[in-house]
C-alpha positions as CSV (number, residue, x, y, z in Angstrom):
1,X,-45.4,10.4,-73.1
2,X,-44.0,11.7,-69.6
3,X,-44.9,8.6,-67.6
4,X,-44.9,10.8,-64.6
5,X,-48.1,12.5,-66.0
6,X,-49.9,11.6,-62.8
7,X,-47.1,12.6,-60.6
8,X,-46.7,15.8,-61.7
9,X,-50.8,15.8,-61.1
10,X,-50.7,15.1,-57.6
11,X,-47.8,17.7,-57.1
12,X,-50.5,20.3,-58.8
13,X,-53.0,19.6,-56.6
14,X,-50.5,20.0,-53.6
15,X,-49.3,23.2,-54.4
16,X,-52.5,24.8,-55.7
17,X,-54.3,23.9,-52.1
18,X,-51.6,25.1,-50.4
19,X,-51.3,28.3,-52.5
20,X,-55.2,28.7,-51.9
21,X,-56.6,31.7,-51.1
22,X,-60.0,34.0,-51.1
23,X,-58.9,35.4,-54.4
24,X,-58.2,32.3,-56.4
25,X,-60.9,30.4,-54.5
26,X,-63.2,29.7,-57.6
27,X,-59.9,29.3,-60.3
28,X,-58.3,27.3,-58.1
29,X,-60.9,24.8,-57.2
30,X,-61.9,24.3,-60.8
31,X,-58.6,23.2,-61.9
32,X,-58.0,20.9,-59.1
33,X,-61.9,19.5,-60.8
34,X,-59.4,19.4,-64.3
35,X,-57.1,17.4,-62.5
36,X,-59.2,14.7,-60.8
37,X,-61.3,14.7,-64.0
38,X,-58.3,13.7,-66.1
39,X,-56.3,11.4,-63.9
40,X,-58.9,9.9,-61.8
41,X,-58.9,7.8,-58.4
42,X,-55.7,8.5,-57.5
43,X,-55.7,12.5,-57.8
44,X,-59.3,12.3,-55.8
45,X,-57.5,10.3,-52.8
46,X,-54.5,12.7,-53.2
47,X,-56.8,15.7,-52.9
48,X,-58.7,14.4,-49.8
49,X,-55.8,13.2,-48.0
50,X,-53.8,17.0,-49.1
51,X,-56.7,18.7,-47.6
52,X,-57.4,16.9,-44.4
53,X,-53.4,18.2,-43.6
54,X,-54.7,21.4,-43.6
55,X,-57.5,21.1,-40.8
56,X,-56.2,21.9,-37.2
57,X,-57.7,19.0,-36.5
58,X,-55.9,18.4,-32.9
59,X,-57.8,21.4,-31.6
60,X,-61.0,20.5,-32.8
61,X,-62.4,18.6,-29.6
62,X,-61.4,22.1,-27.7
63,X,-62.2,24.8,-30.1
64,X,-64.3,23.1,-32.7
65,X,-66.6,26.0,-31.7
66,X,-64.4,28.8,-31.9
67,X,-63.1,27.9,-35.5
68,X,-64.2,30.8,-38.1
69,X,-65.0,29.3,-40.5
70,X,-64.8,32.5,-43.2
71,X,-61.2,32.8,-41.6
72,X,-60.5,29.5,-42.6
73,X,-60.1,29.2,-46.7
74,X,-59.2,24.8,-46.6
75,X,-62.6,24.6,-44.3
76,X,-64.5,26.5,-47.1
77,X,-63.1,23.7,-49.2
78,X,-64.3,21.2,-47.2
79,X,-67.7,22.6,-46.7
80,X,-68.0,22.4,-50.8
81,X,-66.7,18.8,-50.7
82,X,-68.8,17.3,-48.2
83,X,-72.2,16.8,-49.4
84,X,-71.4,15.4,-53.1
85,X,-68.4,13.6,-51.4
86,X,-70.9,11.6,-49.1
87,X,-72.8,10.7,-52.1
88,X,-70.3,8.9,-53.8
89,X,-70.0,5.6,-54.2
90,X,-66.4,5.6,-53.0
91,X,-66.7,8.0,-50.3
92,X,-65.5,5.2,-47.5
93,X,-62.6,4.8,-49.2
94,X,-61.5,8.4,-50.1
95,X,-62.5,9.5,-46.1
96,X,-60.7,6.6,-44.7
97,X,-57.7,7.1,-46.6
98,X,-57.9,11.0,-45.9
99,X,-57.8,9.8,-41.9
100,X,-55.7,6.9,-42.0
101,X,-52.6,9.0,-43.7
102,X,-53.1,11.6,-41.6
103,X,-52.9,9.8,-38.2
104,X,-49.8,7.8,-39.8
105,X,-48.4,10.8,-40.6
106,X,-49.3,11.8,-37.2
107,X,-50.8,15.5,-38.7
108,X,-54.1,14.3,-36.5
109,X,-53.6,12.9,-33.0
110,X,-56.7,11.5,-31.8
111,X,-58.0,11.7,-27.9
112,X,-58.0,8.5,-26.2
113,X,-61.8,8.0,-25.1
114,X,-64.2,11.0,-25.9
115,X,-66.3,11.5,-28.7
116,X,-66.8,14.8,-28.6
117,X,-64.1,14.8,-31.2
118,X,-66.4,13.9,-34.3
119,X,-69.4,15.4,-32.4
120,X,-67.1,19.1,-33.4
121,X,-66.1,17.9,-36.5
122,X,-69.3,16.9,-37.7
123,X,-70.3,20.4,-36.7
124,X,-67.3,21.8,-38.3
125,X,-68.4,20.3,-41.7
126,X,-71.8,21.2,-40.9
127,X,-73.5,17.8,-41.8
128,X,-77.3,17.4,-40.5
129,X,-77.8,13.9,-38.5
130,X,-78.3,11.9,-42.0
131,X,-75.2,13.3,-43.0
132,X,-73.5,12.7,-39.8
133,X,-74.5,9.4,-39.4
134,X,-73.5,8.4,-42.8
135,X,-69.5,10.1,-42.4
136,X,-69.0,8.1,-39.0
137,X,-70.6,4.9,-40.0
138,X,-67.6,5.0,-42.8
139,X,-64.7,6.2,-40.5
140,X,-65.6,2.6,-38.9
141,X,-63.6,0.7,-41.3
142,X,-60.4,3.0,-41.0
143,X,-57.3,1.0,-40.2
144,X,-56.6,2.4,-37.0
145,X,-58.4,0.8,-34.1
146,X,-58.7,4.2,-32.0
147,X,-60.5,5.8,-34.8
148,X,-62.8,2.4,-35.1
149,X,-63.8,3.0,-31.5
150,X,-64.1,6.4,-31.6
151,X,-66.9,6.4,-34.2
152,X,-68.3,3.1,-33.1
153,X,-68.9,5.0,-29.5
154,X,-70.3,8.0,-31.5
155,X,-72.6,5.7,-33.7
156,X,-74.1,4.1,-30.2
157,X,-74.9,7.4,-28.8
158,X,-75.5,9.1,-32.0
159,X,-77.9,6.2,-33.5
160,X,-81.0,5.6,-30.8
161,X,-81.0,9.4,-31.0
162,X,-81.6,9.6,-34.4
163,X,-84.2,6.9,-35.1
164,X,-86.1,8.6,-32.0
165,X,-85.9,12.1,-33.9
166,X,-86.4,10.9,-37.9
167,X,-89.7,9.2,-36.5
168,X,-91.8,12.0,-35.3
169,X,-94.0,14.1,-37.5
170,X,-91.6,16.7,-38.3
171,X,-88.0,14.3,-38.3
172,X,-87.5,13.8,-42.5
173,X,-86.7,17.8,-41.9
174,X,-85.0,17.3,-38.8
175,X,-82.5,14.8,-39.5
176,X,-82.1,16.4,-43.2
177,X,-83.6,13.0,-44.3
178,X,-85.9,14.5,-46.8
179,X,-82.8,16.6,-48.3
180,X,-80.8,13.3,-49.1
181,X,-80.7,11.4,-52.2
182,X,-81.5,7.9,-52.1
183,X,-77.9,6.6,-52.9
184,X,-76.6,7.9,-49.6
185,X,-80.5,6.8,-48.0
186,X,-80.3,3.3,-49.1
187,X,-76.4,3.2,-47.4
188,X,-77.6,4.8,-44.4
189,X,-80.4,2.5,-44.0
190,X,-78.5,-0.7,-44.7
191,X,-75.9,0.8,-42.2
192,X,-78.2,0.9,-40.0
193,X,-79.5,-2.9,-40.2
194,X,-76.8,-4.4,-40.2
195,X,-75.7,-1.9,-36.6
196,X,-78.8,-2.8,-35.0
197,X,-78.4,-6.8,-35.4
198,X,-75.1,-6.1,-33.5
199,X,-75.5,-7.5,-29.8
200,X,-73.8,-3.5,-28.3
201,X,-76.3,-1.4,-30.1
202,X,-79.6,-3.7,-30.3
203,X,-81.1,-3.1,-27.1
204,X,-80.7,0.8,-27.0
205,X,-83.3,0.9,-30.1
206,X,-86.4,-0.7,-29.2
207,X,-88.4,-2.9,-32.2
208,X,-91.5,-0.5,-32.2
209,X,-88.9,2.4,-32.8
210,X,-87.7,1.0,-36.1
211,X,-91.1,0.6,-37.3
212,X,-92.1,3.2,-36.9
213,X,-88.9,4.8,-38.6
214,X,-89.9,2.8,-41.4
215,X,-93.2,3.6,-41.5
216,X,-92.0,7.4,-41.9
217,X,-90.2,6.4,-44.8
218,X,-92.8,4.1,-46.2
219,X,-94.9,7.4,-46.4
220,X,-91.9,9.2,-48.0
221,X,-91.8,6.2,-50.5
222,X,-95.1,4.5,-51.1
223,X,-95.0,0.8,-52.4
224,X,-97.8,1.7,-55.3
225,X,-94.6,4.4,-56.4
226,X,-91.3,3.0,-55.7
227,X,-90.6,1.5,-59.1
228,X,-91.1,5.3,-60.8
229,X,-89.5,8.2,-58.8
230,X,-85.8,6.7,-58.6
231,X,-86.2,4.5,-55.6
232,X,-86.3,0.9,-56.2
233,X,-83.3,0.2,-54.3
234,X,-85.1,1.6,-51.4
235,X,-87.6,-1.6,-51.6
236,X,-86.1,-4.6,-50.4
237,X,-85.3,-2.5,-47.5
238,X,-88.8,-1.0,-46.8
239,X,-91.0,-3.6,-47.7
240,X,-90.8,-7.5,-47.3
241,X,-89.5,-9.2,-50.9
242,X,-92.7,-11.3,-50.1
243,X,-94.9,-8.5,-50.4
244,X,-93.1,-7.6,-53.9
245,X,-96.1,-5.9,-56.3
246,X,-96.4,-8.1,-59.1
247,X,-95.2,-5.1,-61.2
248,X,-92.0,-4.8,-59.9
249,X,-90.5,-8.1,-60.3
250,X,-87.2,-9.6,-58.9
251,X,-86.0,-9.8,-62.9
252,X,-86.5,-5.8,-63.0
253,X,-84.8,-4.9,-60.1
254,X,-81.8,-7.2,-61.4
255,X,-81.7,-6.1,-64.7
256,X,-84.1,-3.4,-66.1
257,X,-83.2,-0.1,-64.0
258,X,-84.4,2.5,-66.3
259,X,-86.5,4.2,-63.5
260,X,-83.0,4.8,-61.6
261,X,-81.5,7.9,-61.8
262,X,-78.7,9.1,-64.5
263,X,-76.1,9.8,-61.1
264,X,-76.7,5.6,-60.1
265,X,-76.3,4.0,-63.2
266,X,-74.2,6.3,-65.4
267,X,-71.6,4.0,-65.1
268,X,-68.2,4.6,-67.1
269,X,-66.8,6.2,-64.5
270,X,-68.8,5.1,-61.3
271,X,-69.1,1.5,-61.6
272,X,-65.4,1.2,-62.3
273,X,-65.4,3.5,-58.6
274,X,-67.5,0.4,-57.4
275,X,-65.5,-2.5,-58.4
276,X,-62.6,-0.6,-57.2
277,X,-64.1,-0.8,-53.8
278,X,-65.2,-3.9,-53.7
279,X,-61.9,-5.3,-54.6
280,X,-59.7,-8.0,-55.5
281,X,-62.8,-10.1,-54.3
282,X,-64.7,-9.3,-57.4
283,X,-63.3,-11.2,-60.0
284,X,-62.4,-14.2,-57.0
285,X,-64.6,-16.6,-59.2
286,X,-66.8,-15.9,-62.9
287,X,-70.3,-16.6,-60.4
288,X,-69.8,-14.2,-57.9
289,X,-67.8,-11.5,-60.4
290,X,-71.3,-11.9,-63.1
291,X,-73.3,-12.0,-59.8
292,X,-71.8,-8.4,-59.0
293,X,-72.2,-7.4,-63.0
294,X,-75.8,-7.8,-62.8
295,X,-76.7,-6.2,-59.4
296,X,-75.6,-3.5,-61.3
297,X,-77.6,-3.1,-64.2
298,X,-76.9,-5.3,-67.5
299,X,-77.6,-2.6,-70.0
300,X,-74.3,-0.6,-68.6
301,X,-72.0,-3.3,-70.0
302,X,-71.3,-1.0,-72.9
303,X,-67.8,-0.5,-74.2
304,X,-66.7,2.5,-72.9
305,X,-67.7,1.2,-69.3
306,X,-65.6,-2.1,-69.5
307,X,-63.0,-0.4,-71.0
308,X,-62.9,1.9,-68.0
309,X,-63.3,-1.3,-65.7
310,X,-60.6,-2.6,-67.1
311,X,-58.4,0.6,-67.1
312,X,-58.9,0.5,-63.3
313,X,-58.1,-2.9,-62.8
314,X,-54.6,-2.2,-64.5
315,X,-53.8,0.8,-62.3
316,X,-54.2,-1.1,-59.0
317,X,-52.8,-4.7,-59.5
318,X,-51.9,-4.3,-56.3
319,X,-51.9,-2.7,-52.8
320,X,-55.9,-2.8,-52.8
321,X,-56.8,-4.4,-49.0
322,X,-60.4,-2.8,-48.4
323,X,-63.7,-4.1,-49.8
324,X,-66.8,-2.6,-49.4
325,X,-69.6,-5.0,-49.0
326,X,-72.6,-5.1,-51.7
327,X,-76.0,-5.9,-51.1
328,X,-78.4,-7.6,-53.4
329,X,-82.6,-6.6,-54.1
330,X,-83.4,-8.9,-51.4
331,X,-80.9,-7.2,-48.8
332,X,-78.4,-10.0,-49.2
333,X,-74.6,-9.6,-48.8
334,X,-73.6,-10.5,-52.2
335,X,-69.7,-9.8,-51.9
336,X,-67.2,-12.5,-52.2
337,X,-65.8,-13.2,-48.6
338,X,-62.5,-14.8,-49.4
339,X,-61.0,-13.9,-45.8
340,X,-59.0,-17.4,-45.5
341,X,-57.2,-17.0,-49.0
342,X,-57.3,-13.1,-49.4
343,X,-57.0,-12.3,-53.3
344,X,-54.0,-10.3,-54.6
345,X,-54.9,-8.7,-57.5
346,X,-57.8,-9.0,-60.5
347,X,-58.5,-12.5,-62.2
348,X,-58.9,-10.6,-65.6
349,X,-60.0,-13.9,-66.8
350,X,-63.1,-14.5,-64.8
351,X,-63.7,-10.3,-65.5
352,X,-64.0,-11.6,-68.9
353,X,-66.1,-14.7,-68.9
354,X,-68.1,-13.2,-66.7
355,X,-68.9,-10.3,-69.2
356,X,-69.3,-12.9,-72.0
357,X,-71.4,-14.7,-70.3
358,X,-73.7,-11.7,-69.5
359,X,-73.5,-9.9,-73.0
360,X,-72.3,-12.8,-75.6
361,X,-72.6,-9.9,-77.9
362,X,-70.3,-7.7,-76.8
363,X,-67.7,-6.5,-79.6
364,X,-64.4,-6.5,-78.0
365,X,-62.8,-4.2,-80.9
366,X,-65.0,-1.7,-79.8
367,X,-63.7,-2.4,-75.6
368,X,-60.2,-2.1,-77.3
369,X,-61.2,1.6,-78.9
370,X,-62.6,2.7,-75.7
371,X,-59.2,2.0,-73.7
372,X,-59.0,5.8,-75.7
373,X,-60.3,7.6,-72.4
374,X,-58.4,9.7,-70.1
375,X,-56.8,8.0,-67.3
376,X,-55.9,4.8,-69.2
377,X,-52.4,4.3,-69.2
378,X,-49.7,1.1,-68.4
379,X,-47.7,2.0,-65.7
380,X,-45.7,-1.0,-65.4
381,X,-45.0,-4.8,-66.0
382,X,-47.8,-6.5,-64.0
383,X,-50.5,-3.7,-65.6
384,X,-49.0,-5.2,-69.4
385,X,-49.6,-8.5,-68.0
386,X,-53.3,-7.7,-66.9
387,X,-54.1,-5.8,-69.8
388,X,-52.6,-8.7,-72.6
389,X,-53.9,-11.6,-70.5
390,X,-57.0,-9.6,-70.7
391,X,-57.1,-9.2,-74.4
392,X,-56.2,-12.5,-75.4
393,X,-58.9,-13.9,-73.4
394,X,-61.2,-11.6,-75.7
395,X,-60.4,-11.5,-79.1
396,X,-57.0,-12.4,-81.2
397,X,-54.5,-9.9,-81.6
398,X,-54.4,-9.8,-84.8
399,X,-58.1,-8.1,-84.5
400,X,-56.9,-4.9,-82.5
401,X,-53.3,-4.3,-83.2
402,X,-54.4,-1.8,-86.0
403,X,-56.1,0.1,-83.5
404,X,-52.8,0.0,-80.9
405,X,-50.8,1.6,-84.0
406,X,-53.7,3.9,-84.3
407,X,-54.3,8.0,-83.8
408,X,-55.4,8.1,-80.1
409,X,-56.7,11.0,-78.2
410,X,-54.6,10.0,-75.1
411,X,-51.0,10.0,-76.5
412,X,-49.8,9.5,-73.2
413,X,-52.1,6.3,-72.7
414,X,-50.7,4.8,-76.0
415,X,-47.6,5.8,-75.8
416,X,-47.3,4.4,-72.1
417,X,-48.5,0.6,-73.8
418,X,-46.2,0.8,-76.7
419,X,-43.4,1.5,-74.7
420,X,-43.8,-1.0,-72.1
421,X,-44.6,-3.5,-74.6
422,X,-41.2,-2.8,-76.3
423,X,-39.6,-3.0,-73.0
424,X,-41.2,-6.1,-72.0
425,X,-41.1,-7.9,-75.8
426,X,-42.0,-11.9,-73.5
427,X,-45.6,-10.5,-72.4
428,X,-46.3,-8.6,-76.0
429,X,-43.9,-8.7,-78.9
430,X,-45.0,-6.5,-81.7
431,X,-43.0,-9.1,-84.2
432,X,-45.6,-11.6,-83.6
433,X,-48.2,-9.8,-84.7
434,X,-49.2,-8.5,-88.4
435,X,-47.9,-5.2,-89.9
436,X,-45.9,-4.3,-92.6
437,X,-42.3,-5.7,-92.1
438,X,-39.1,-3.7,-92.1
439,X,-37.3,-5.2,-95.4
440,X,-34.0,-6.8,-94.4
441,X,-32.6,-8.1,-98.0
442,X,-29.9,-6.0,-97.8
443,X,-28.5,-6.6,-94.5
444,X,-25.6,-8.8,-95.1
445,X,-25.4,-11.2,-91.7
446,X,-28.6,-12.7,-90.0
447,X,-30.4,-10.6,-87.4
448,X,-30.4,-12.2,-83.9
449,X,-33.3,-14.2,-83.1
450,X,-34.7,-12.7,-80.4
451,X,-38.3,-10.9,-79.4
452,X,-36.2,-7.6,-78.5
453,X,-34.6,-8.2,-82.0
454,X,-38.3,-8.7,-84.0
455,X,-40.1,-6.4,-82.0
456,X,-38.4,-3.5,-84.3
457,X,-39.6,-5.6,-87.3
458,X,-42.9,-3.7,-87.1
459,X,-42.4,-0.9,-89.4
460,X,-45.8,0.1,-88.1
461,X,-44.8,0.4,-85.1
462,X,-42.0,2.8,-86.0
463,X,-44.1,5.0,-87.4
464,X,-46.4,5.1,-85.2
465,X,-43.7,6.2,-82.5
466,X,-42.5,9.1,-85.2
467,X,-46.4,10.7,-85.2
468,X,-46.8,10.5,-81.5
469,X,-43.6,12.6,-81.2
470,X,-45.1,14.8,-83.2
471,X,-47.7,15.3,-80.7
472,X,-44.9,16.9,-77.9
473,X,-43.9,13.5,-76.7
474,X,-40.2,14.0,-78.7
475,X,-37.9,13.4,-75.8
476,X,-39.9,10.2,-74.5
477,X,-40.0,9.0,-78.0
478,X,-36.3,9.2,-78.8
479,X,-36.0,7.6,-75.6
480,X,-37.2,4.6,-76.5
481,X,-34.9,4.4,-79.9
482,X,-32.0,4.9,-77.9
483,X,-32.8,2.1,-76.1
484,X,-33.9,-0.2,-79.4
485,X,-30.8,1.0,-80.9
486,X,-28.4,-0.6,-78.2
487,X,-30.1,-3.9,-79.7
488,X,-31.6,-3.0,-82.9
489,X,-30.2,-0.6,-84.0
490,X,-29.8,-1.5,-88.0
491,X,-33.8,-3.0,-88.2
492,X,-34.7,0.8,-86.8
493,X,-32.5,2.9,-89.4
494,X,-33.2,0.8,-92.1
495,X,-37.1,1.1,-90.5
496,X,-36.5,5.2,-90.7
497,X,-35.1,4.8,-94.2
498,X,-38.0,3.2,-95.7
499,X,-40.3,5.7,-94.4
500,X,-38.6,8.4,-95.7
């Protein structure tokens, strides 16, 4: 396995924006989709923050206007981006990230008190007032205190506006309301609460205003039809959870979402997007961590989605420092707030309870064959750690370890756990664990008694290394021997003799 498959991803991703052009617009775009497709969160946040470098973004607030945008090939990219970016659930975090390198790097130098600056760049990306709001409401929680005030001055102006506008007779079309999906509508409209309950902001939007914005969208959503066109999460937030029809009740919206649509709860890839934004918060305690679980939907515990769950959780053991709040049916803030002891990575422990708790039945083996996915892999120590600490909380060893010696899809992905288990023999040692034993009768002088030493004991292991070579992985393969060798070097010939 090269373990600087994702490395060599992001380098790809750099070089084919930069090489972009009108003529290898379409080829070029769909491989960058291979790319993110294959190594996940960390390509998307590479693209993003690759392609914000390539916005003259300092001359925006004077010549936003002036900008062709035909002329401008990374601006067509952007205008292809936006609107399926904004409905993601980890938009905040990809945008932010975008911004937040970029003024670090100082490739974006914002002014020091106008707002005309996202005003042109909202026009730039050609967002309608929905749209707008939502993309400024999430450059609030950049790192940067200029950016914070610069959208929190644009949300002041931008917000009485748009309640004014989205509550006359023609403003779903207006504001491109009636265009947007209700992922991105139930954000904007708990944005929008929680702005208005802020002391700054309050008194610009009169009561009778925000009734009768609601009452547009109570027309747009009828009570009597909530539960069946997709938009249930829309009805803690339009109607009272007194006023709850008594065919709707508070243990459907918890756990039976069948009415919501495939893009909210297809989950082995979007819920692990989730957690990932919430962050090291989730698993803080098994209460709030199942809490979280089942505000998402019980029947998308499967397999394949906590295998990916877990994947993500080993990939970013650390450096996570944003989390994203998450609202119950009721409208309630249900995210762990741990501000006074901040959390430094995942408690795969509680992860586990807490899924054991919610589905006793879940078959562990079948979590273990699901780790198969691209965009699994071990990158170092700590992600062993996670990922064994994990496992042992689950099931025995001896229950999986046929599957770790296995054919996997993702070579890489096993490869990058074998080897990191051989390297770090005190957090797994392949010795302690059943498969058929290297024979040692003929070896003249005891073998040194150590996990380095017994890890090569596995003559399962051995082999498995030889077939993943196979695959094209030779030089990372032979690697590792050399490196047995230096230790163990007559347990792996005599190993290679008995195979052959």
């Amino acid at each position: 396995m090269n373990l600087d498959a994702v490395s060599t991803a992001l380098a790809q991703i750099s070089f084919t924006i930069k090489s972009l052009s009108r003529k290898n617009f379409k080829s070029s775009l769909a491989e960058i989709a291979d790319l993110v497709s294959e190594h996940g969160f960390e390509a998307e946040r590479h693209l993003y923050r690759t392609l914000i470098s390539y916005l003259d973004l300092q001359s925006i607030e004077q010549n936003g206007s002036l900008i062709k945008r035909s002329e401008n090939i990374h601006l067509n990219y952007w205008l292809q981006e936006i609107p399926s970016l904004i409905s993601r659930p980890n938009f905040v975090t990809l945008i932010c990230y975008a911004f937040d390198t970029a003024i670090t790097q100082k490739s974006l130098k914002l002014p020091s008190s106008s707002n005309e600056f996202l005003t042109s760049l909202c026009k730039l990306f050609k967002l309608n007032r929905a749209q707008e709001l939502v993309f400024v409401f999430a450059l609030q929680n950049s790192t940067h205190a200029e950016l914070q005030l610069l959208a929190h001055e644009h949300i002041q102006q931008r917000l009485p506006e748009f309640i004014r506008i989205a509550s006359d007779d023609n403003g779903m079309n207006e504001t491109g309301l009636i265009d947007t999906s209700i992922e991105v509508l139930h954000s904007l409209l708990l944005l929008i609460r929680q702005y208005i309950s802020n002391d700054s902001i309050g008194p610009l939007i009169k009561n009778e205003e925000c009734e009768k914005f609601l009452n547009v969208l109570r027309k747009e959503y009828p009570r009597e039809r909530i539960g069946n066109n997709g938009s249930v999460i829309l009805l803690p937030l339009l109607y009272s959870s007194n006023s709850l029809s008594t065919d709707l009740t508070s243990n459907q919206l918890l756990s039976d979402s069948s009415n919501l649509p495939t893009t909210v709860w297809q989950m082995d890839g979007s819920l692990a997007d989730v957690i990932l934004e919430m962050g090291y918060n989730f698993t803080a305690c098994v209460e709030d961590c199942r809490n979280a679980l089942i505000h998402f939907g019980l029947q998308e515990l499967k397999p394949s989605t906590i295998a990916r769950m877990l994947s993500v959780m080993i990939k970013t053991h650390s450096g996570l420092n944003e989390n994203t709040h998450i609202y119950n049916c009721n409208g309630t803030d249900i995210t762990i707030n741990n501000e006074n002891n901040p959390v430094q990575t995942w408690n795969v422990d509680t992860f586990v309870l807490a899924i054991n708790d919610l589905v006793p039945t879940v078959n562990w083996k079948d979590v273990v064959k699901e780790l198969d996915h691209p965009g699994f892999i071990v990158r170092d120590r700590q992600a062993l750690v996670l990922l064994v600490t994990a496992l042992r909380r689950a099931l025995p060893v001896e229950l999986y370890i046929d599957l770790l010696y296995g054919r996997w899809n993702n070579v890489e992905g096993q490869l990058s756990w074998l080897a990191h288990a051989i390297r770090y023999p005190d957090v797994f040692c392949f010795g302690d664990h059943p498969a058929h034993p290297v024979l040692i009768d003929c070896l003249k002088h005891p073998l040194d008694d150590t996990k380095e030493t017994w890890t090569w004991r596995s003559l399962n292991l051995i082999e498995c290394l030889l077939r993943i070579a196979d695959t094209g992985l030779y030089s990372t393969v032979l690697e590792i021997f050399r490196h047995g060798i230096q230790r163990s070097g007559e347990l792996i010939f005599l190993g290679l003799l008995q195979l052959h």
